[in-house]
C-alpha positions as CSV (number, residue, x, y, z in Angstrom):
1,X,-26.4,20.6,-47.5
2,X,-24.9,23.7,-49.7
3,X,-26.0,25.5,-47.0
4,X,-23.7,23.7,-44.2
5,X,-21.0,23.5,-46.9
6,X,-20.9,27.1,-47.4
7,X,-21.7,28.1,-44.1
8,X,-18.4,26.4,-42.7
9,X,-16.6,28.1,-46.3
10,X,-17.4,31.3,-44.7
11,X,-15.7,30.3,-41.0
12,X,-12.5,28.7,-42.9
13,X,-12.1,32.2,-44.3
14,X,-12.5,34.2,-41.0
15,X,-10.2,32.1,-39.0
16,X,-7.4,32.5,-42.6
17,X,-4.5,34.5,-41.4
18,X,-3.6,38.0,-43.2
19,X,-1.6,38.2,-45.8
20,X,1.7,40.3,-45.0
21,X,0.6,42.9,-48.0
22,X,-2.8,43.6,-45.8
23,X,-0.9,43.4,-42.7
24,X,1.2,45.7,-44.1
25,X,-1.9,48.0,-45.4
26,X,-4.0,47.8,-41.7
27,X,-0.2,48.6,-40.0
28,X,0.3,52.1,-42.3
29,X,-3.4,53.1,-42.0
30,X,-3.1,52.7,-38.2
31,X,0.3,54.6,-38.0
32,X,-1.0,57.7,-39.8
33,X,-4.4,57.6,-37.9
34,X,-3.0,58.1,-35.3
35,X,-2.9,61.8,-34.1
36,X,0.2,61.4,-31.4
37,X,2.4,59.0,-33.7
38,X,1.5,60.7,-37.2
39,X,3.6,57.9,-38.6
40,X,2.6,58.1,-42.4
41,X,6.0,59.1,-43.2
42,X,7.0,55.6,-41.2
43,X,8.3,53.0,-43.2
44,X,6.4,49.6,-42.6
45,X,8.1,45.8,-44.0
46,X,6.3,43.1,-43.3
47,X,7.7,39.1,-43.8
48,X,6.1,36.2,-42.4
49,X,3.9,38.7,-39.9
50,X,7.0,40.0,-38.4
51,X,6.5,43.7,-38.6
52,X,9.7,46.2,-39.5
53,X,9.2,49.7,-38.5
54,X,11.6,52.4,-39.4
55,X,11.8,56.3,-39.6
56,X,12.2,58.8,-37.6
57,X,10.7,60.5,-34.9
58,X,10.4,63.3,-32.0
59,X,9.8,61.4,-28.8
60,X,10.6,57.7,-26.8
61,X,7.0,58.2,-26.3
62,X,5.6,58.1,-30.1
63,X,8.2,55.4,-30.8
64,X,6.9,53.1,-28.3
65,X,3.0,54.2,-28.9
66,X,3.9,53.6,-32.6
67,X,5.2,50.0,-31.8
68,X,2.0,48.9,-29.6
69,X,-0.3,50.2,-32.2
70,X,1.6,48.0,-34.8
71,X,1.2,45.0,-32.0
72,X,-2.4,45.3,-32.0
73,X,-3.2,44.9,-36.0
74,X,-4.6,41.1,-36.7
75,X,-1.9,38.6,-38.0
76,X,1.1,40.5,-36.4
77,X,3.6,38.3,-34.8
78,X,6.0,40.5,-33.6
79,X,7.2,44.0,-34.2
80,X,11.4,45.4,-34.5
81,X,10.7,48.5,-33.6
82,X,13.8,50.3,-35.6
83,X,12.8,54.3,-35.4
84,X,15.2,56.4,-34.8
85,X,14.5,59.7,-32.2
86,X,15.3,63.3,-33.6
87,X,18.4,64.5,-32.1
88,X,17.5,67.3,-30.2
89,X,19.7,71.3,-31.2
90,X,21.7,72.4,-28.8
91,X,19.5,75.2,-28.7
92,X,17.1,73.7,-26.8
């Protein structure tokens, strides 16, 4: 009977929702793992699972990579995407 007990205590907690503070965590880790986005300088708010991304960065490309990698981290309900792109000098 323990057994059963704590057998379905242990699938109760895998089907429990992250917290926002280890969404927030998994989001950040993600960001600055990855290579194209190298978003550790991102800024990352999470409330309620609703994700808040903010910064700044190079290309349309990285802000949008950034946004689906935040998308993709367990518990996230939806992601503002509010990075800003780096204006580009004249000079180029």
């Amino acid at each position: 009977m323990l057994a059963l007990i704590f057998v379905c205590g242990v699938c109760a907690a895998a089907d429990k929702k992250p917290t926002d503070a280890a969404i927030d965590d998994n989001v950040r880790i993600k960001l600055a793992a990855d290579a194209e986005v190298n978003g550790g300088a991102l800024k990352v708010e999470v409330k309620e699972g609703v994700v808040t991304i903010s910064g700044t960065l190079e290309t349309q490309r990285q802000k949008d990579k950034a946004a689906k990698i935040a998308k993709k981290v367990k518990g996230v309900k939806q992601v503002v995407n509010n990075i800003t792109l780096k204006e580009k000098s004249a000079g180029r």
